[in-house]
TORFIMI-671096 format. One record per atom (N, C-alpha, C): residue number from 1; residue in one letter; x, y, z. Coordinates in pm, whole numbers. Layout:
REM TORFIMI-671096
   resi   resn        X        Y        Z
    NUM      A        X        Y        Z
...
END
This chain:
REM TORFIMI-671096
   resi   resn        X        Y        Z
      1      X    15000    10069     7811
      1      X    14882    10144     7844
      1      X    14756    10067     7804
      2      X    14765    10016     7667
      2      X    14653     9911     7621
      2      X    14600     9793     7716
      3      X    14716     9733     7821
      3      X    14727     9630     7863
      3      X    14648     9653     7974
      4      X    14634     9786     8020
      4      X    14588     9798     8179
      4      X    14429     9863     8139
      5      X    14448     9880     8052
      5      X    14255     9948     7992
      5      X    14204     9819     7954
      6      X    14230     9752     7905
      6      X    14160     9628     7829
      6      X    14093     9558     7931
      7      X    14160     9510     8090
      7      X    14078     9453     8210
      7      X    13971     9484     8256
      8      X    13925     9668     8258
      8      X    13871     9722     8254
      8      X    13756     9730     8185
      9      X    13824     9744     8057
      9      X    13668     9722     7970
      9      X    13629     9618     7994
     10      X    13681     9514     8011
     10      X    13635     9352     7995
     10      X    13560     9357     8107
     11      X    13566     9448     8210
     11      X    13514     9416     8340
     11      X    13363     9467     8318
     12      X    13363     9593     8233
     12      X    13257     9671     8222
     12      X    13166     9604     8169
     13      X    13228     9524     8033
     13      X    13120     9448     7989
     13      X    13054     9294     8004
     14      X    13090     9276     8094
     14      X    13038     9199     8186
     14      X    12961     9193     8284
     15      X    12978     9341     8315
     15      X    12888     9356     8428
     15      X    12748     9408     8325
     16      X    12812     9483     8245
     16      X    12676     9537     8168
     16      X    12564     9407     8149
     17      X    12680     9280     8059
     17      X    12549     9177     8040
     17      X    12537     9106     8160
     18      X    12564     9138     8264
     18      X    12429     9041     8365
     18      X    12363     9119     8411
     19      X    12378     9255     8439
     19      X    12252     9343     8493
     19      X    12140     9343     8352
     20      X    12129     9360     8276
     20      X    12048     9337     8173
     20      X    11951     9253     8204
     21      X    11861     9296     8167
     21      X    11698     9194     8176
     21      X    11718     9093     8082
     22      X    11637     8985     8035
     22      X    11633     8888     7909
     22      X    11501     8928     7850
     23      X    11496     8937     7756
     23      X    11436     8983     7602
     23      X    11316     8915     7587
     24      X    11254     8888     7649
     24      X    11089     8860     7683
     24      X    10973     8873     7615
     25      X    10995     9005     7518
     25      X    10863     9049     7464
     25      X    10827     8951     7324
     26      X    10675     8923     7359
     26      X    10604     8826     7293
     26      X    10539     8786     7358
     27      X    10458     8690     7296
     27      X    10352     8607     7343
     27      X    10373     8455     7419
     28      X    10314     8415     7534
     28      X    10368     8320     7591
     28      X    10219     8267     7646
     29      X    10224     8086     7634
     29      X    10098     7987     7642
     29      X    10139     7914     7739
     30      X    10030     7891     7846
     30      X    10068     7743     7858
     30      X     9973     7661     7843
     31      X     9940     7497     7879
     31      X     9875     7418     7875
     31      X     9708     7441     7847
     32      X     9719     7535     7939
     32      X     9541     7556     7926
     32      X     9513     7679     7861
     33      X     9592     7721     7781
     33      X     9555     7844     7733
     33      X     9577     7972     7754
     34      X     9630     7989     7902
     34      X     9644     8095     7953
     34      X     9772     8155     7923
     35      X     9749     8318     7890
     35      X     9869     8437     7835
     35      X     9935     8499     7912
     36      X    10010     8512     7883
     36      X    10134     8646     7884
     36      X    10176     8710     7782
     37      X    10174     8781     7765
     37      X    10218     8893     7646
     37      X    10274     9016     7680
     38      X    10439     9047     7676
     38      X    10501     9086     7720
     38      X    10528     9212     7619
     39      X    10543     9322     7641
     39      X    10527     9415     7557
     39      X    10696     9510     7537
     40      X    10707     9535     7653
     40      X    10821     9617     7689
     40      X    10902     9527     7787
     41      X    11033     9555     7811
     41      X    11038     9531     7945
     41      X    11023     9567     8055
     42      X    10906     9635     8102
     42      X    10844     9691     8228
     42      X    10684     9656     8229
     43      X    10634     9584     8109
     43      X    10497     9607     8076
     43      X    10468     9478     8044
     44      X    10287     9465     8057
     44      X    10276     9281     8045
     44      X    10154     9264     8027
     45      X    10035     9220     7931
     45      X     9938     9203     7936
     45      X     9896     9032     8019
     46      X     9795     9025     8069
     46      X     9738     8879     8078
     46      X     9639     8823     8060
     47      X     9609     8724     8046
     47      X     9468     8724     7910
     47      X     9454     8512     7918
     48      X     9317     8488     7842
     48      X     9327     8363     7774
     48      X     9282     8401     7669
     49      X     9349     8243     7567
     49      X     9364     8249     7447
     49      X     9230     8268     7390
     50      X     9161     8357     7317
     50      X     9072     8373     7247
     50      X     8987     8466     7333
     51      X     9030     8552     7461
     51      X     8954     8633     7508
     51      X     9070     8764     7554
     52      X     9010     8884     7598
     52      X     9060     8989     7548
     52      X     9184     8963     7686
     53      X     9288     9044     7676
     53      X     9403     9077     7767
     53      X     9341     9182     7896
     54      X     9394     9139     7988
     54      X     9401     9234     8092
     54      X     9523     9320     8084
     55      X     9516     9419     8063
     55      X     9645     9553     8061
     55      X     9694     9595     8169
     56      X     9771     9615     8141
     56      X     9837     9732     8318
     56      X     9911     9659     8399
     57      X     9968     9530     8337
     57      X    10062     9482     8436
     57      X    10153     9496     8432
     58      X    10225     9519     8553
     58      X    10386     9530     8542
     58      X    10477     9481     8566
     59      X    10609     9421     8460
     59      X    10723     9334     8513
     59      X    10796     9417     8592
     60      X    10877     9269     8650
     60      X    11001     9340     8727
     60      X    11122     9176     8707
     61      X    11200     9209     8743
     61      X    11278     9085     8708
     61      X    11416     9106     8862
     62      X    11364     8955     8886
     62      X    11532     8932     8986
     62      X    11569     8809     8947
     63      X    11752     8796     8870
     63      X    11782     8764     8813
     63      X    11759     8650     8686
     64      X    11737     8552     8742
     64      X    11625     8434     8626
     64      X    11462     8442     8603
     65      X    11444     8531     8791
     65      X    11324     8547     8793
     65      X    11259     8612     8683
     66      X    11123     8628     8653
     66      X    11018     8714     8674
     66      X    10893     8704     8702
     67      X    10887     8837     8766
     67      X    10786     8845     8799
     67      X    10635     8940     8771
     68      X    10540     8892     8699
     68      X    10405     8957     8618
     68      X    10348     9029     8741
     69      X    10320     9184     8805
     69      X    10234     9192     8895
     69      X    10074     9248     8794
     70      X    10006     9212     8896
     70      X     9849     9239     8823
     70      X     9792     9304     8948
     71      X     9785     9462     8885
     71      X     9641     9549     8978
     71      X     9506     9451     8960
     72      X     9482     9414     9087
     72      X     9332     9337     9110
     72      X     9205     9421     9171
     73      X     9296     9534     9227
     73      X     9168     9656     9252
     73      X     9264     9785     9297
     74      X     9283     9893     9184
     74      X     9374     9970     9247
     74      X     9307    10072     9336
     75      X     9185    10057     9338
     75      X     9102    10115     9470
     75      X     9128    10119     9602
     76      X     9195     9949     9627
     76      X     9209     9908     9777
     76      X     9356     9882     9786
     77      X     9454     9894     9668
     77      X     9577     9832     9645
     77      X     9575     9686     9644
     78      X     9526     9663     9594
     78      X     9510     9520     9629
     78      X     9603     9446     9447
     79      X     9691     9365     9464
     79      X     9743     9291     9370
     79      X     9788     9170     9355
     80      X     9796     9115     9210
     80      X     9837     8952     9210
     80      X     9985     8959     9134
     81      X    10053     8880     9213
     81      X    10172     8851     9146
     81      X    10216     8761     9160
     82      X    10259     8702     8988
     82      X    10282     8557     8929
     82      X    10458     8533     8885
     83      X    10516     8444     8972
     83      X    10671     8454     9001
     83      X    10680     8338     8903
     84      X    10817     8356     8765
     84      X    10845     8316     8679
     84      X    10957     8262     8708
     85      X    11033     8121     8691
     85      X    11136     8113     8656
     85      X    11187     8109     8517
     86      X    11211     8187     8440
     86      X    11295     8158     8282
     86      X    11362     8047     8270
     87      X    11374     7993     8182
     87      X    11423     7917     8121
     87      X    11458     7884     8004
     88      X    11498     7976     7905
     88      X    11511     7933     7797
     88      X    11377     8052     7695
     89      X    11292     7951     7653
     89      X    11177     8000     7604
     89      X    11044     7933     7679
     90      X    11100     7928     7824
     90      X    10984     7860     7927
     90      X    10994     7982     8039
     91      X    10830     8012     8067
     91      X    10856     8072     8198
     91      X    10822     7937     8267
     92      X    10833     7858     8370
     92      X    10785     7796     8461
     92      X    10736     7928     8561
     93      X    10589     7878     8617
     93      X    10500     7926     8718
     93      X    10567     7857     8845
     94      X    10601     7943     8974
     94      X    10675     7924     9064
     94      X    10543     7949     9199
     95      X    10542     8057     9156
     95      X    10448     8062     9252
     95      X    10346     8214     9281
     96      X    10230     8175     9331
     96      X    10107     8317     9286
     96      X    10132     8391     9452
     97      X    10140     8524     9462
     97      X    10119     8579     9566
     97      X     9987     8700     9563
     98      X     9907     8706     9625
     98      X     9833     8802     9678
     98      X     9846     8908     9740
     99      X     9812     9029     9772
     99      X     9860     9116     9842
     99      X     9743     9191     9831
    100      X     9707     9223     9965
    100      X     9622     9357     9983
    100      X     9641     9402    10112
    101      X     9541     9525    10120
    101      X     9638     9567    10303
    101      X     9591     9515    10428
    102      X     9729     9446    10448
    102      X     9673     9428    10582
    102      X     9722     9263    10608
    103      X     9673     9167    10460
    103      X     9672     9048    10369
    103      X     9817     9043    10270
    104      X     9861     8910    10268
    104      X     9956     8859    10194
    104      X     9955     8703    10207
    105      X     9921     8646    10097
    105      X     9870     8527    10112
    105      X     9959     8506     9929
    106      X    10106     8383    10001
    106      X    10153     8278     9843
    106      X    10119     8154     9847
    107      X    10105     8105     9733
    107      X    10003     8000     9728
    107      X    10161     7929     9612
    108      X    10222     7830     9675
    108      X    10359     7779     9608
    108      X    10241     7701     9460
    109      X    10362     7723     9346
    109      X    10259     7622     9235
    109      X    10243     7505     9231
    110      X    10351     7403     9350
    110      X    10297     7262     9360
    110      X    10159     7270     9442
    111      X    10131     7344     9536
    111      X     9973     7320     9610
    111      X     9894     7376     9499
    112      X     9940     7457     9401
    112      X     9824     7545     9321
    112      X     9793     7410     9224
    113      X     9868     7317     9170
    113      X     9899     7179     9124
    113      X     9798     7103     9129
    114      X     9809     7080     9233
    114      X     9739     6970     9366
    114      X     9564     6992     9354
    115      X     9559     7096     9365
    115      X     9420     7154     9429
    115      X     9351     7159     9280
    116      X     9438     7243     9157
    116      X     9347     7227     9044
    116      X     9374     7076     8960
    117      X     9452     6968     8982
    117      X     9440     6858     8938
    117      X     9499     6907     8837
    118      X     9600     6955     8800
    118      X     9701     6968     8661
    118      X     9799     6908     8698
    119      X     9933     6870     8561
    119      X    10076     6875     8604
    119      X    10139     6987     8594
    120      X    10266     7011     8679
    120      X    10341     7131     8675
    120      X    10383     7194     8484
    121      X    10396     7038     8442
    121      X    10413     7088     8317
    121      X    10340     7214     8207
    122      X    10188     7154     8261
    122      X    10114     7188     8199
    122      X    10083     7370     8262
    123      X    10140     7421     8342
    123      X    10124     7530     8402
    123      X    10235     7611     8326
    124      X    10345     7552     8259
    124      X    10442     7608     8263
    124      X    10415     7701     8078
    125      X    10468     7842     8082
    125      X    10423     7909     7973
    125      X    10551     7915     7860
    126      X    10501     7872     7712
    126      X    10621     7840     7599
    126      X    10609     7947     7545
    127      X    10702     8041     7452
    127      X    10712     8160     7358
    127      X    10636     8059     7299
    128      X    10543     8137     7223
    128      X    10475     8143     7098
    128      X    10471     8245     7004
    129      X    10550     8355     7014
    129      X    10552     8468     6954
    129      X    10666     8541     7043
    130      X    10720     8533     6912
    130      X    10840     8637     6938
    130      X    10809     8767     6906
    131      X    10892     8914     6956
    131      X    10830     9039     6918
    131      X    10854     9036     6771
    132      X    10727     9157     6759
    132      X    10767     9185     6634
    132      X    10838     9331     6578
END
């Protein structure tokens, strides 16, 4: 009886840990200063270093992904959302999308690269703070 339950559980918990989000909350830099600060896992401030956070953003995650959305005018619906690949204790910046109605405009992060004269490296955001 043990023998035929045990597959089972094993199955369960497996599935449990990959639907699971990854453990995010903290503070995250990259090159130029610019934040993420991850609060919950549904919740996300964005900010630069030494000036106040923008509030009210909201994660969402598909599988390695994530992704930061930012209300840019919830008047018109209009929003920004910044696609993460994880890595470790790296988000790499993938790529910025826009959205308002009507409008949808992604801007991949090698042209975002290009145009502001950075390296990809330097875009990419490190934990600096783990929760507390």
């Amino acid at each position: 009886m043990k023998q035929r339950i045990l597959p089972f559980l094993l199955l369960g918990a497996l599935c449990a840990a990959c639907s699971s989000e990854p453990d995010i909350t903290g503070l995250w830099r990259n090159g130029d200063g610019s934040e993420v600060r991850f609060f919950a896992k549904d919740s996300a401030a964005l900010g630069q270093q030494g000036f106040g956070d923008v509030l009210g953003c909201a994660v969402d995650y598909a599988g390695d992904t994530v992704i930061v959305i930012e209300p840019v005018d919830p008047a018109s619906q209009s929003k920004r959302s910044y696609r993460f690949l994880l890595s470790g204790d790296t988000l790499h910046l993938r790529e910025i999308a826009t959205d308002a109605p009507g409008t949808h405009y992604v801007e991949p992060i090698d042209q975002l690269a290009r145009r502001a004269g950075k390296s990809l490296e330097k875009l990419a955001f490190i934990r600096v703070e783990e929760k507390k």
